[in-house]
N, C-alpha and C positions, 0 to 999 in steps of 0.2 A: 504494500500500500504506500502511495507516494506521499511525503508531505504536503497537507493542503495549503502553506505558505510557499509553495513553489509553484513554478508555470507550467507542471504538469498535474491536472487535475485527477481522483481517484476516479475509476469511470462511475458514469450517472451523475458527477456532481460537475458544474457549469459554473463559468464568471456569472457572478449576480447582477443579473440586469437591471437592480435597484442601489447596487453598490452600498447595502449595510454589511456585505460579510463577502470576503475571499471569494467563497465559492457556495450555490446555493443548487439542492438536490429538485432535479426535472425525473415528477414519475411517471412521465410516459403521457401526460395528458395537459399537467396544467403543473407551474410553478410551484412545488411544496415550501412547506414553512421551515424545512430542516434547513440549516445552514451549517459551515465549517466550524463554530462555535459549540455546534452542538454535542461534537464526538473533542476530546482530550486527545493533544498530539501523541502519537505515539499508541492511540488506542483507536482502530479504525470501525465506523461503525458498522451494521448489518448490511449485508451488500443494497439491498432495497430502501435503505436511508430510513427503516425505522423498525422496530422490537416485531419479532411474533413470535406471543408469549400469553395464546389462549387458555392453553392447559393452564398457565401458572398464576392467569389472572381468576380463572373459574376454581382452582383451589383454593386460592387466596381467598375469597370470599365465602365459599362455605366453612375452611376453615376458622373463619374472622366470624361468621353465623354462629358456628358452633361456641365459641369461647367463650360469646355474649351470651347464649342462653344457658352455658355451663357455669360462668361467674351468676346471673341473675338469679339460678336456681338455689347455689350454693348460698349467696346473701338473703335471698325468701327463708331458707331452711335456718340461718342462724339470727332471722327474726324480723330482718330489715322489710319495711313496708316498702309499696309500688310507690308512693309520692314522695320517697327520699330520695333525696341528692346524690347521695352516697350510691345508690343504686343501679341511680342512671351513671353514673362515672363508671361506676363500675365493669357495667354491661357496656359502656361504648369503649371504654380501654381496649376489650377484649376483640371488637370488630376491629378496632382499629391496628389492632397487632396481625390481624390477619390479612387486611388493604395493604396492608404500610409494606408489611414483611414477603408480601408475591411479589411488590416493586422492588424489593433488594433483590430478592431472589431473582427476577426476572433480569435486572442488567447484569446481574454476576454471570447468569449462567446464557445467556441468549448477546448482551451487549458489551461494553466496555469496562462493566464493575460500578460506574458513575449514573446515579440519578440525573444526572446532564442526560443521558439517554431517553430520558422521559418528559424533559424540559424544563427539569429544576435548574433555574441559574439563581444567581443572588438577586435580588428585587430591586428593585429601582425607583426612582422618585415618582418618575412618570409613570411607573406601577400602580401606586396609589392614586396618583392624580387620575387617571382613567377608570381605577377601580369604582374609583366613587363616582367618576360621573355614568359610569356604565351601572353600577350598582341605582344610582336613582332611576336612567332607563327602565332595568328588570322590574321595578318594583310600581312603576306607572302602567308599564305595558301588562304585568298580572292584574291589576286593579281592571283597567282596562276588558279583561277575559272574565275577570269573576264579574264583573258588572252586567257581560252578554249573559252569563251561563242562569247567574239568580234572576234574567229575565224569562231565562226560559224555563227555570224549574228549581226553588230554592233548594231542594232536596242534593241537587248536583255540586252548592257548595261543599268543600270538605271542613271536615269536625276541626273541632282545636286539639293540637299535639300534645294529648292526655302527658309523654312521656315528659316533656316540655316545661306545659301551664303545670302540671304539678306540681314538680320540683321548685318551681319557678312561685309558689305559695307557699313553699315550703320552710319554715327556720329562715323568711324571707333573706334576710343578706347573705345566707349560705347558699342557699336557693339559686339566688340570682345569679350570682359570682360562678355556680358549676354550670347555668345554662348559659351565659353567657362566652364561657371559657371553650364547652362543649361547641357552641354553634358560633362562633365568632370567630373562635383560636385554631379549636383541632379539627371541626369538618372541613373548611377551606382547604386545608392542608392535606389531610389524608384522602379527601373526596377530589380533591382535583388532582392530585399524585396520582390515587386509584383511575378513577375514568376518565379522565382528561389525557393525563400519561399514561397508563398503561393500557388500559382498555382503548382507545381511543388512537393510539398509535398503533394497536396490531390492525385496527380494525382497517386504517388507512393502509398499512402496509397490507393488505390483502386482498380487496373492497375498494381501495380509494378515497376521498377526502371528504363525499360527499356522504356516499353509505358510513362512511365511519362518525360523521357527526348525527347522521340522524340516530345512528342504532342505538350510540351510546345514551345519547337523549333517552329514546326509550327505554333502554335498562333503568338508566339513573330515574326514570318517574314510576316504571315499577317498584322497584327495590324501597320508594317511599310510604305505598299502597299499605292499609292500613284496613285489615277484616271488620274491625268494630265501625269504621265509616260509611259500610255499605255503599249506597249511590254516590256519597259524598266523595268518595274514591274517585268517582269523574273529573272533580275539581280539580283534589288533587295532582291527579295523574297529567291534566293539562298544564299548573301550577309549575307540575315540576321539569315537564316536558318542555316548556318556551325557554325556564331558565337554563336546560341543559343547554338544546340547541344554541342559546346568546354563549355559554361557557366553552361551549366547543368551537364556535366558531371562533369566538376569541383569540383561545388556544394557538387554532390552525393560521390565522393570521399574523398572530404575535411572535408565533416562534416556541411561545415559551409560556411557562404556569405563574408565574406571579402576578400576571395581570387579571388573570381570572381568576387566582386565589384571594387578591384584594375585592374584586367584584362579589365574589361569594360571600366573603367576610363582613362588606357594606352590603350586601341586601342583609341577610342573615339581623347585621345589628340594627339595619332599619327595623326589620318586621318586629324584630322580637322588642324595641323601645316602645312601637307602635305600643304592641299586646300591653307593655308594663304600666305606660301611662295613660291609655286610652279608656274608655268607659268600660267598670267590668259587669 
């Protein structure tokens, strides 16, 4: 593999005809978002300019399933109630061990060792500056959806995040402080890791850019679906479906996950201020 600071390019990868990076990955149809940035000199990336790493993304999550309702059960049985803090920490540690850990797994054993494989880089100012202004978009444009949908039938709203509002009433300043932590700090991070980068990149190296941003959408608004909301699941499932697709496109445009990890992070603390200060 040649170095990408030289004037012989690795094959598939081209002078960047936007001139932010060396050399930028052509898959065959349309300008990808991979750039020379993306792979660590001396560690070249997958010949197709991105991860496929199905299997270790679909273990990773049943694994990460399993640990969360192995911690939940085990805190239920030493007495811990559904509306503790403590609970929910608990149970999302344990998903999260298992999103977080298919993404190490996945570049050690498929990429170059480096979560840069998946488009963690260090974040940037303009990171945040777009996170938020993309975060207020997301949060107009669901208002927006929930507005058509409780015209067509209020049943289709989805319910409040029992797992959430609870905790979030709960020993209120502990309350607040784990639901804020959980949905502010650690989903942005582990949820755009997981499906943004991981999932999201096999899906492109396989599919393409477009199939890969709708599917993952899709996963990410099932995997949110919630049995006790019935219909309300409708809501949801659109709720979560427009944010994915604005986070993946994000992604695919940016290069990279800190832009969408800010955007997730600024809706997220939008909705959840809404809920704290708004009429209960």
């Amino acid at each position: 593999m040649s170095d990408p600071t030289t004037t012989s390019a690795p094959p598939g990868w081209y002078p960047d005809p936007w001139r932010r990076a060396t050399w930028r990955w052509w898959d065959g149809a349309v300008w990808s978002a991979y750039t020379d940035e993306w792979f660590a000199a001396g560690n070249p990336p997958p010949a197709d300019g991105a991860l496929r790493a199905g299997g270790i993304a679909i273990l990773g999550f049943i694994v990460g399933l399993a640990l969360s309702t192995l911690i939940a059960g085990v805190m239920y049985a030493l007495g811990y109630q559904e509306n503790d803090p403590a609970l929910l920490l608990g149970s999302t540690l344990g998903l999260w061990f298992g999103l977080g850990g298919s993404c190490v797994v996945a570049v050690r054993r498929k990429g170059s060792g480096s979560l840069r494989d998946l488009g963690l880089f260090p974040p940037r100012w303009v990171d945040a500056a777009l996170g938020a202004v993309f975060a207020v978009t997301g949060v107009v444009a669901i208002s927006i959806a929930l507005a058509a949908l409780k015209a067509i039938d209020n049943n289709l709203i989805q319910g409040d995040r029992t797992d959430l509002s609870d905790p979030l009433n709960h020993g209120r300043v502990l309350g607040i402080l784990v639901v804020y932590l959980i949905a502010v700090v650690g989903a942005p991070f582990f949820e755009e890791l997981y499906f943004r980068g991981l999932v999201q990149g096999t899906l492109t190296a396989r599919w393409g850019v477009g199939v890969a941003i709708v599917v993952q959408a899709v996963l990410f608004g099932i995997v949110h679906l919630d049995p006790r909301n019935d219909w309300g699941n409708v809501g949801t499932f659109l709720v979560i479906l427009i944010v994915g697709l604005m986070l993946g496109t994000i992604r695919h445009y940016s290069g990279r996950l800190p832009p969408g990890m800010f955007t997730h992070s600024g809706y997220n603390a939008i909705l959840l201020t809404l809920a704290l200060v708004g009429p209960k």
